[in-house]
Each structure stands twice: as C-alpha cells, then as structure tokens.
ZAMARGU-4260 file (C-alpha; in steps of 0.2 Angstrom, whole numbers, plus 5000, padded with zeros to 4 digits):
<rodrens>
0) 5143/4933/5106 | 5133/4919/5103 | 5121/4917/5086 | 5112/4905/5086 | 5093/4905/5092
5) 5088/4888/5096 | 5085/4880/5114 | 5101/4875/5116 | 5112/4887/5117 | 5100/4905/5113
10) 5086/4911/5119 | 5071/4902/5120 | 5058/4901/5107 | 5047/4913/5116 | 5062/4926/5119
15) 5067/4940/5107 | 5081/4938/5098 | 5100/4945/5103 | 5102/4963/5096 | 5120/4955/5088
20) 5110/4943/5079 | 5097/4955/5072 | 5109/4966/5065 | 5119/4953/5058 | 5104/4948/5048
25) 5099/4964/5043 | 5115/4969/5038 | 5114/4952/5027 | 5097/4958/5020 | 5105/4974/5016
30) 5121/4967/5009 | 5112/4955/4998 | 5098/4966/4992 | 5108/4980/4985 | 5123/4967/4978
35) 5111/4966/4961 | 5115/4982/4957 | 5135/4982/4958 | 5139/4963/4958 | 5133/4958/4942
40) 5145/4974/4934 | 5158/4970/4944 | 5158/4951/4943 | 5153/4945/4925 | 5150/4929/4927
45) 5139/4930/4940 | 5127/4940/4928 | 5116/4925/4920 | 5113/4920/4941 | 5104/4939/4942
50) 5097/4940/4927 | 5089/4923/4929 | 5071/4926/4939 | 5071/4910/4948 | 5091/4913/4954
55) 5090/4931/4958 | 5074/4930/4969 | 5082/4917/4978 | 5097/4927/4979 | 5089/4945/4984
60) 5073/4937/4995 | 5079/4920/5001 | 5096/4924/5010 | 5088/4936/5018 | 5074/4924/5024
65) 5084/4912/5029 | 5094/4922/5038 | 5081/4929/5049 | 5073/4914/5053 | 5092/4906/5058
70) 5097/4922/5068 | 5080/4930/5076 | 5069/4916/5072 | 5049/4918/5072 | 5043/4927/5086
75) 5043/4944/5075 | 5030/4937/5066 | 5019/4928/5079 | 5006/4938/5074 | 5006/4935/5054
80) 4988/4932/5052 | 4981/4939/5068 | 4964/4951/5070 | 4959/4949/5050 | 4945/4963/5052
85) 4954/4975/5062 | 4968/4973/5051 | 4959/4977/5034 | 4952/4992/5041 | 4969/5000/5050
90) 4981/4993/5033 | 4968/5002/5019 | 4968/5019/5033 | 4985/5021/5034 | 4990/5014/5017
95) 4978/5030/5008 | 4983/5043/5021 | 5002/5040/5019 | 4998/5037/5001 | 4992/5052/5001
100) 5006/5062/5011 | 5017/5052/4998 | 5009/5062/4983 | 5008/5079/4993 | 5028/5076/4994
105) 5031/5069/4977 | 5022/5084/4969 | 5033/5097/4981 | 5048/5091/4973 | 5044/5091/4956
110) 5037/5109/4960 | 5052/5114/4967 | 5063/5104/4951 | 5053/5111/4940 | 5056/5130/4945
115) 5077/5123/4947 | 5080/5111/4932 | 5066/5109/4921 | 5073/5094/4913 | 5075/5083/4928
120) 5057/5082/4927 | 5055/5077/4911 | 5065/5061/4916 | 5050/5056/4924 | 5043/5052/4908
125) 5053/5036/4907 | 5048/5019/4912 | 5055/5013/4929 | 5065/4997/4926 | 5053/4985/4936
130) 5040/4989/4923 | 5053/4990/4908 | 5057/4971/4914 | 5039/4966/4914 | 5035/4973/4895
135) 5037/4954/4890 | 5024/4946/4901 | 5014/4960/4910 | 5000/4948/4919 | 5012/4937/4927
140) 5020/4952/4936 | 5002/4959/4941 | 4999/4943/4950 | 5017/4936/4954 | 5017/4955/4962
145) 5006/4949/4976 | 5018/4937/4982 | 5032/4950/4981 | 5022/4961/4991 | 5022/4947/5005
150) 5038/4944/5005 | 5047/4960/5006 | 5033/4964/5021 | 5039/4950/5030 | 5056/4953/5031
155) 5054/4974/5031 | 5039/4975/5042 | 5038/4958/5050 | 5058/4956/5056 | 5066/4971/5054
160) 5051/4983/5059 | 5044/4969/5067 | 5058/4965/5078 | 5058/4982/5087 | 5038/4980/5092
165) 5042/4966/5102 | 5059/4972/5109 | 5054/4992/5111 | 5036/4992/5107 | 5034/5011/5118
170) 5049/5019/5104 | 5040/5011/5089 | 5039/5028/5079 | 5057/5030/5079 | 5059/5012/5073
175) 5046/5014/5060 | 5054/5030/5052 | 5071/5022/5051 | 5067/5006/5043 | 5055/5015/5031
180) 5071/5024/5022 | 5079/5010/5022 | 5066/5000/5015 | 5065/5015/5002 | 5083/5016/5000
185) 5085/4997/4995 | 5076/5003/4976 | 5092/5012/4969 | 5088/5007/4953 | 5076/5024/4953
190) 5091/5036/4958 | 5098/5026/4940 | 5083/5031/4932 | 5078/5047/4935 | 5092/5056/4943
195) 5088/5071/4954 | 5069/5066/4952 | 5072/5049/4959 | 5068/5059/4975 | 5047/5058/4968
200) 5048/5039/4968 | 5059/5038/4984 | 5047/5049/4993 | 5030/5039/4989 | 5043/5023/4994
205) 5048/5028/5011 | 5026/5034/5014 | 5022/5017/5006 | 5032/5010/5020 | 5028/5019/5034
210) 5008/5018/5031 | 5012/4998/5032 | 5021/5000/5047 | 5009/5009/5056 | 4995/4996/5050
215) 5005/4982/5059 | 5006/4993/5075 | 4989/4995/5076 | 4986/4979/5070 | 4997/4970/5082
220) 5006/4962/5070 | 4995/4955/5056 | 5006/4956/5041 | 4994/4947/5029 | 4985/4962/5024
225) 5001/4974/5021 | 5008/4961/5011 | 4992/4961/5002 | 4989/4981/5000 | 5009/4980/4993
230) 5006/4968/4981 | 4991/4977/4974 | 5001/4992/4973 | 5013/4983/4964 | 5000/4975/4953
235) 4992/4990/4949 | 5008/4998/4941 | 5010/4985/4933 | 4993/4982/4925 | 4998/5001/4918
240) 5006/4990/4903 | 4992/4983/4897 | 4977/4991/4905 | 4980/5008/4904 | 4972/5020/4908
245) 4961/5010/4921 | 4976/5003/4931 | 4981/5019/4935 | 4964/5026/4939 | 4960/5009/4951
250) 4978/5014/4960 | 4970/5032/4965 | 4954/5026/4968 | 4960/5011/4981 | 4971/5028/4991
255) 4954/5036/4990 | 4944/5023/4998 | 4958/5020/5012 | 4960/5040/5013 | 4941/5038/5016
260) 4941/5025/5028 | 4956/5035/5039 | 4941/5050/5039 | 4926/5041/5044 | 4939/5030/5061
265) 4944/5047/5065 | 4927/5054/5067 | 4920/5036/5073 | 4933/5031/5083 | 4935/5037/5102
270) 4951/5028/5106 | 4965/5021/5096 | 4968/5003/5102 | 4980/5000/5112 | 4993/4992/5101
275) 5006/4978/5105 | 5001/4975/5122 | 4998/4955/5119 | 5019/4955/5114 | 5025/4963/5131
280) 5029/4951/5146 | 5019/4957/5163 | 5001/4962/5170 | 4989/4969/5157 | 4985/4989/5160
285) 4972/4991/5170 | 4955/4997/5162 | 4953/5018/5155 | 4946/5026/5172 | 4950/5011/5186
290) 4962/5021/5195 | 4948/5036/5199 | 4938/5019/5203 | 4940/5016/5222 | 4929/5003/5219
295) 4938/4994/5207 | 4954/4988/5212 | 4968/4984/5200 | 4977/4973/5196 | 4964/4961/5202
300) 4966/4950/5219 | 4972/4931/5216 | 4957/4922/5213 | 4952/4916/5230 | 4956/4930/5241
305) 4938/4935/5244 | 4930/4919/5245 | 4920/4915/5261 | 4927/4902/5273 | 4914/4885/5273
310) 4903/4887/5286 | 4904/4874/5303 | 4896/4859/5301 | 4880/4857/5313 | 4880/4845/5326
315) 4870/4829/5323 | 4852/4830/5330 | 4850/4819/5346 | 4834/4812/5353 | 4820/4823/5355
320) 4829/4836/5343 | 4821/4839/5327 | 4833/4839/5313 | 4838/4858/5305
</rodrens>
C-alpha cells in the first residue's frame, strides 16, 4: 500500500486521498497530540522540548500538519476561504445552537453530580490548565488563541472531518459525530483537573466541535470562519484573567447572537442549501421540481442538439430575374 500522494506514484492532485494514508495520518495526529501528557513524565529529558511554547506547538500542531499535507495532501481543504457570507452566517447558527445544546448538557451533569457526589462539583471551581498557563501573559493568549483556533480547525475539521465530505459527503453526520469526540477527547488535561466533572468541559468540547462541523457542511467547506469563531472562544476564556467579568458575559452574549441568527434562518429560510455538491465528481442535480416539469428536460441536451440546420442557399438571380 502505497503512501505517497504526489503525481507519480498516488493519486492525482484532484483525487481524494487513500483511506491507508488518512488513517496513517490521523493516527500520527492522534499519537502526537496526547504524547504531551504522558511523554514528558515518562521521558525526562524530553520535558524542556514540551514545556517550551515554540518546541511543543511545533510538536502537538506541526507533525500533524505536515503529515496531512504528505499523506492526503490539500484537496480537504479546497475550500478554505470559500462563500465568506454564507459562511459567517451558517458558523455563528450552528456555533450558538450547539453552544447552546453544549450548556443544556454541561448543566445536566453537574445536576446529576450534584444529587451523587457533591464534591465533584466543587472541583469545577479550579482553573483549567490552559488558563493556569496563561496567568503570566493573559493578552497574548487572547490573541495567539486566534491562531490556535485556525489551526486545530484545519487539521479537525478541515482533514480529518474534512476528508470524509469529500470522500462520503451523503454519510457526513456519522463522520461529524465521530471526529467530534475525538476532537474532545484530545483535551485530557480536563479529566486531570476535574475528575468526574471533567464530563461538563468534555460535553461543551464535543458540541463546540460538532456546531463547527456542521458550519463547514453547509458551508462547503469554508474553514476561515470556524477557525475564526474557535479562536474567539478561546480568546474569550482567556480574557476572563484580566477582564473579568466582561469576557465571560461577551462569551454568552456571542452564543446568543448565533442562537438568534439559527432562529431567524429557520423561520426565513425555505431550504437548506444543498451542501457539498461542488466536491462530488458527476452531473449537477437537477433543479427542485424538474422532474414533475415535462417541459423541462434534465439533465440538459449537449449544446447543439436543437439547433436549426442552415438554410439552402438561393440560386443566383439570372437575366430578367429580380434578386430576392
């Protein structure tokens, strides 16, 4: 089984990627991501190369990068920047109305650990180690968060999600529930944390990720926006440090306004779009009532068919015979 992706001896650019070299690289991703949180214990010297910011991003983001783009290459993420508007409006509707599952579920469980072990909930009360790391220079992890955000949508939703939506697009639900607990499973540090309330934070984690799956459905692909509306996210607990309680307010208020734009689509809106169809090789569908339509005929003839034939030439005009 051959891994390589280039002209020579894989597919061609335009081709999806071997399934053996997607799970190669995801299994890489998912190797490399979760090796900060048992290698450095288990391999001391290797600690300073984690606990260095410039080492470990390279580590926990760039090997997975890179091996995306060596194994499945960029046709996942085609679509990166594509339909700006659309994609602003479907990433802030799903982002508030997942948000907003999110919460329902987070508040269930502590419900339900507050009626079985009280004082599960009250680890809750402790700072989660992203922000614990961040006490030191709070503003640069409320904008450095921005880029995160990108980053970990590109290679969660863009190739691993993203992968699927061009291979599969017709089973992408399945697709997007699978890689959203793995996206949420790949922040252990909370089961660390907060032990059997870790499931509050894993809960809005695997919501977070489906909302931006679902945005880049709908989208078709634009990954800008999600990366965007993760960053903020980010940013947002973050600014909690130093710009509290405001940070936490503007975090509600930004699921509110995407919980409001997710109303006013659905009572607006007559039809979803139809999602992916630009990535899957073959005839467009045809139009939303052509096949009732006897006089529409679809798919359409090769241009041509009906054209009339030229008509014959006249004969010249001979003496005594008026032209025309």
């Amino acid at each position: 089984m051959g891994f390589s992706n280039g002209p020579a001896n894989g597919p061609p650019s335009d081709a999806v990627a071997p399934l053996g070299n997607y799970v190669v690289a995801v299994g890489i991703t998912v190797v490399v991501i979760l090796s900060q949180y048992f290698l450095p214990q288990l391999v001391p010297f290797v600690r300073p190369v984690y606990a260095s910011l410039a080492t470990g991003l390279l580590i926990v983001y760039g090997i997975p990068v890179l091996s995306f783009l060596l194994l499945v290459g960029l046709r996942p993420l085609r679509r990166f920047f594509s339909n700006p508007g659309l994609a602003v409006v479907e990433g802030l509707r799903w982002y508030g109305a997942m948000s907003i599952l999110g919460l329902v579920a987070a508040f269930t469980i502590v419900a339900v650990l507050a009626a079985v072990d009280p004082s599960a909930v009250a680890q809750l009360s402790k700072l989660s180690p992203p922000l614990v790391a961040a006490e030191s220079d709070p503003w640069f992890w409320v904008g450095f968060s921005f880029v995160i955000g990108i980053v970990e949508e590109t290679i969660f939703r863009g190739w691993i999600f993203g992968y699927w939506l061009v291979r599969t697009p017709s089973q992408w639900f399945a697709h997007a529930v699978w890689t959203s607990v793995l996206f949420a499973s790949m922040h252990l540090y909370y089961g660390g944390t907060y032990g059997f309330a870790s499931g509050v934070a894993f809960a809005e984690l695997f919501f977070a990720g489906l909302g931006f799956a679902f945005a880049v459905r709908y989208t078709r692909g634009n990954l800008l926006v999600v990366g965007l509306l993760h960053g903020a996210h980010d940013a947002l607990s973050f600014s909690t440090l130093v710009w509290k309680p405001y940070g936490e307010e503007v975090y509600y208020l930004l699921i509110l306004v995407g919980a409001i734009v997710f109303v006013v689509v659905a009572l607006l809106r007559t039809q979803e779009p139809r999602p992916m169809t630009p990535w899957v090789a073959g005839p467009a569908p045809p139009p939303p009532g052509s096949q009732s339509n006897p006089a529409i005929i679809w798919p359409p003839p090769p241009p041509g068919t009906y054209d009339r034939p030229p008509l014959p030439t006249p004969p010249p005009a001979g003496p005594g015979r008026p032209p025309g």
